[in-house]
C-alpha positions as CSV (number, residue, x, y, z in Angstrom):
1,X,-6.0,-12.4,38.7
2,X,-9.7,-13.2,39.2
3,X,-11.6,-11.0,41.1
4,X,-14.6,-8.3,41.0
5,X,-14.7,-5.5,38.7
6,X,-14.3,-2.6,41.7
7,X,-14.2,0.4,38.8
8,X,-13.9,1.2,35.2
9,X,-11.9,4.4,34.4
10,X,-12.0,5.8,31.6
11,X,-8.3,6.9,30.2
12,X,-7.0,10.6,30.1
13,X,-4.5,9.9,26.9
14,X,-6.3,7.4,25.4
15,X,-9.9,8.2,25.5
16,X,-10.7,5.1,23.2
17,X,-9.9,2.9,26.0
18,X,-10.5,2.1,30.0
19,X,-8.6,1.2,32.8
20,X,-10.4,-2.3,34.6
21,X,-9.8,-2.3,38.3
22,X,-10.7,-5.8,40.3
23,X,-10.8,-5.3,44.0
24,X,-10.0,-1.8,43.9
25,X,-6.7,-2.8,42.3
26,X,-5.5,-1.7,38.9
27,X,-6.2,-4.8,36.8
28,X,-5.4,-4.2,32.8
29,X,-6.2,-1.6,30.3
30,X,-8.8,-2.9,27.4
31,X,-10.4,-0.9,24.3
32,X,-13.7,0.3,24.5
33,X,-15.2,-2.0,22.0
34,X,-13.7,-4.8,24.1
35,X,-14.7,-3.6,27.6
36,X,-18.2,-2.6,26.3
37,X,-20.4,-5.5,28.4
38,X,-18.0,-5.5,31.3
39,X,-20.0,-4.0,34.3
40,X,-19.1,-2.7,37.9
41,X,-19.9,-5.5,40.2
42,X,-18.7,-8.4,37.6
43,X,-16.9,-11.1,39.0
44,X,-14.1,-12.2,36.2
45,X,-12.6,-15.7,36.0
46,X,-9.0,-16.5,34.8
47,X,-10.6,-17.8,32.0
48,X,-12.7,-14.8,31.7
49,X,-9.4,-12.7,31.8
50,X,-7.5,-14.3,29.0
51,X,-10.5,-13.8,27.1
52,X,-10.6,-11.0,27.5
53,X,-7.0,-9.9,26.7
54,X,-7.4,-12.0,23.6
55,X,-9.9,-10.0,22.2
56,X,-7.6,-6.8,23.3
57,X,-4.4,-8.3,21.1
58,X,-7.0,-8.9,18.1
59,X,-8.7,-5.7,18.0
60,X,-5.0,-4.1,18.7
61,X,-4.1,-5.9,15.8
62,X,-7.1,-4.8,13.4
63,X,-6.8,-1.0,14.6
64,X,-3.1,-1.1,13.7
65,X,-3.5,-2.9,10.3
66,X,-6.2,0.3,9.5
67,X,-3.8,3.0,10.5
68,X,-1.5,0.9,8.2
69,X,-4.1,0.8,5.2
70,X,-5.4,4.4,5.6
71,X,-2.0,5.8,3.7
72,X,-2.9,3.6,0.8
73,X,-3.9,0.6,-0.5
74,X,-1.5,-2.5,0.6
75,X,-1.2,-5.8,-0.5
76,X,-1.7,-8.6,1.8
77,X,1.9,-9.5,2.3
78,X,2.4,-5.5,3.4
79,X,-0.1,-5.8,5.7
80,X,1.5,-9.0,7.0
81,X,4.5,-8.0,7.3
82,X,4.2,-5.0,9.2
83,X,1.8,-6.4,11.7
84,X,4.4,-9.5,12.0
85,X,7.3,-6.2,12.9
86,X,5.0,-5.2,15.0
87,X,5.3,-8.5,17.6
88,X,1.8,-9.7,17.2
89,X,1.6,-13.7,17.3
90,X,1.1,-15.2,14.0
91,X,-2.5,-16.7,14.9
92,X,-3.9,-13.1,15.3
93,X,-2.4,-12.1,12.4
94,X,-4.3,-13.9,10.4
95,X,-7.4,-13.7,12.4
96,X,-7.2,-10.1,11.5
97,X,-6.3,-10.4,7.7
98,X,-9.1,-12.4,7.3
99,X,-11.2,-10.0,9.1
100,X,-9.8,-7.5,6.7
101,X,-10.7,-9.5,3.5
102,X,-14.5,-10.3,4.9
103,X,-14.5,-6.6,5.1
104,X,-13.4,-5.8,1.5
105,X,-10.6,-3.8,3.1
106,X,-7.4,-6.0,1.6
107,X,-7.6,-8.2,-1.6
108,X,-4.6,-8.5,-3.8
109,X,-6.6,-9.1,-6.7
110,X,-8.1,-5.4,-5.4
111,X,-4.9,-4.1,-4.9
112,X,-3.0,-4.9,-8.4
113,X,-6.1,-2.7,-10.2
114,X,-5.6,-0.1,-7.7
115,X,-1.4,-0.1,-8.0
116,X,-2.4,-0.1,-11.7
117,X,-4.4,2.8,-11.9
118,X,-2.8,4.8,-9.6
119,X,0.6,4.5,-11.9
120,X,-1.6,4.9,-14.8
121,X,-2.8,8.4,-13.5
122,X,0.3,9.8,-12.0
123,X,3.7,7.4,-12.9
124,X,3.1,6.1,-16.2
125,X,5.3,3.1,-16.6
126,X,5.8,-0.5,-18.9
127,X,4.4,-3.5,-17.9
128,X,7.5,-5.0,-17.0
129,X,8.3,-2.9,-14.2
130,X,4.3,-2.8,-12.6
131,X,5.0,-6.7,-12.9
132,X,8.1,-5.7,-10.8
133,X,6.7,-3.2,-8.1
134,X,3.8,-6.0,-7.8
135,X,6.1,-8.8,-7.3
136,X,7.9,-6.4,-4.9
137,X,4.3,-6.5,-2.4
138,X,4.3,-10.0,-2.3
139,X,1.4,-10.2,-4.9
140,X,1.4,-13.6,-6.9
141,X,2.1,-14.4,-11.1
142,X,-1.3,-15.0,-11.7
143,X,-2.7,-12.4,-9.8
144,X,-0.3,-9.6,-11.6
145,X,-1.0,-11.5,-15.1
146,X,-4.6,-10.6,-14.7
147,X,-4.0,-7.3,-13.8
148,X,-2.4,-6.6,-16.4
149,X,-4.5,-8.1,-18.9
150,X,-6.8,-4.3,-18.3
151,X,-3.8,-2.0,-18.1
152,X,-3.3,0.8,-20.5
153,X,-1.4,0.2,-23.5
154,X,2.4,0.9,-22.9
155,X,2.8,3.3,-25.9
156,X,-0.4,5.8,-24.7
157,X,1.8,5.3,-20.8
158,X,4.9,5.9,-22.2
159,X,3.4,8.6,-23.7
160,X,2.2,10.3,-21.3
161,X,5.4,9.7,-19.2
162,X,7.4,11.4,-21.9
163,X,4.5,14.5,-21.2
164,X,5.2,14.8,-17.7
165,X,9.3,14.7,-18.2
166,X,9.5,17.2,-21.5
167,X,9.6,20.3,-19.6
168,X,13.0,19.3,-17.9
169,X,14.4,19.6,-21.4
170,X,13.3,22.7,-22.8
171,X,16.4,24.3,-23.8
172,X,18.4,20.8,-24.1
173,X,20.5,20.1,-27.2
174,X,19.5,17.2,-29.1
175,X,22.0,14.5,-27.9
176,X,21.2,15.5,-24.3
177,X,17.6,15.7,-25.2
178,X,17.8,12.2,-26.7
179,X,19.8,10.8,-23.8
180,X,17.8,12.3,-21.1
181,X,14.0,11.4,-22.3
182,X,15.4,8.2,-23.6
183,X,16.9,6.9,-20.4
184,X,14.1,8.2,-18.0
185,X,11.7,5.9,-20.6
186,X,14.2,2.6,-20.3
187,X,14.2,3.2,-16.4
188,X,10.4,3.0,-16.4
189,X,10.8,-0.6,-18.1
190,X,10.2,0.9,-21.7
191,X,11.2,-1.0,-24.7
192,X,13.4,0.9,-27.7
193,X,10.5,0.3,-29.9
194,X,8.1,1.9,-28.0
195,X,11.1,5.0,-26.9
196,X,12.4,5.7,-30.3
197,X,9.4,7.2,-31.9
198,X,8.5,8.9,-28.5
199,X,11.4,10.6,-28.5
200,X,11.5,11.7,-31.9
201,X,8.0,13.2,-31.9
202,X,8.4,14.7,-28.7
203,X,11.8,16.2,-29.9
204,X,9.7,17.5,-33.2
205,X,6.9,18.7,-30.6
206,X,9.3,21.1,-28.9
207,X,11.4,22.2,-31.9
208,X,8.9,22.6,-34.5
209,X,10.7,25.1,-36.4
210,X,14.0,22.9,-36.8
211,X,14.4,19.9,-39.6
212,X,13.9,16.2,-38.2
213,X,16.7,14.7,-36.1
214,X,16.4,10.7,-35.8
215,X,17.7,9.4,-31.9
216,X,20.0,7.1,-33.5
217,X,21.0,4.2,-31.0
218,X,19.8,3.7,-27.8
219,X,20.6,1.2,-25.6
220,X,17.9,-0.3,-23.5
């Protein structure tokens, strides 16, 4: 495939990359970033060549695990494994996650404080089950333990869980109050200590004008 660079074309769909033609022959397609030196006139090597499309499967790679990360935050596994579905080889892979890290773009230790928060802010759950959904992206014990360690306290989540839910049950009778609020609190990893007296406040809350009703027995 060696030859002289005849013409570099610039790409009508893909204006981010350039088509390489050696001896007035269409040659490969490479990214701008990677064709930047390349010059009319330059004679490429074989060697040269799979250099070259080296660099084009690893900046592939990295532009396809930042499309990947610019939805949210992922853990290392998540970006892993996606670029692993993708069909890139396993040594690029991690030539690119640890261009990632260098960059401060992926860190699990980043990630479970951002996971965290974000449930904090808008799906207040228990421990147990951000322990779970952590586990679930591949992010390690100790990792998730020290995460942790800085999470809100589970009454103030659950808490403001039970805040979010409460208008689905205006106009609920007790017992379907009770079972309703009670078991969306146990799905989010809640302990009956913490859901009883939720309940039973929030219950009171709603139905100030009515005499105190205790949730009985609830099954976590």
């Amino acid at each position: 495939m060696s030859g002289v660079i005849t013409a570099i074309e610039s790409q009508k769909k893909h204006t981010d990359r350039v088509n390489i033609y050696l001896d007035d022959k269409f040659a490969f397609g490479l990214s701008n970033v990677v064709a930047a030196w390349l010059r009319v006139g330059q004679i490429l090597s074989d060697e040269k060549i799979r250099s070259l499309l080296t660099q084009e499967e690893q900046e592939t790679c990295y532009q396809r695990a930042i499309h990947f990360l610019s939805f949210r935050p992922r853990s290392v596994h998540e970006v892993q494994e996606k670029l692993s579905q993708v069909g890139f080889h396993p040594e690029i892979i991690e030539l690119t996650l640890s261009r990632l890290e260098d960059q401060h773009l992926i860190g699990d230790e980043m990630f479970a404080h951002q996971w965290i928060d974000n449930r904090a802010a808008f799906r207040p759950r228990s421990h147990r089950a951000l322990r779970y959904e952590l586990k679930q992206k591949g992010v390690s014990d100790e990792v998730i333990t020290e995460a942790l360690a800085s999470a809100p306290d589970e009454e103030i989540q659950a808490q403001q869980a039970a805040l979010k839910y409460e208008r689905r049950l205006i106009g609920t009778d007790w017992n379907t109050f009770r079972n309703r609020l009670g078991g969306y609190l146990g799905r989010l990893g809640f302990s009956y200590s913490i859901i009883k007296p939720i309940v039973n406040e929030t219950w009171q809350k709603l139905h100030p004008d009515r005499s105190t009703e205790t949730i009985g027995t609830y099954e976590e």
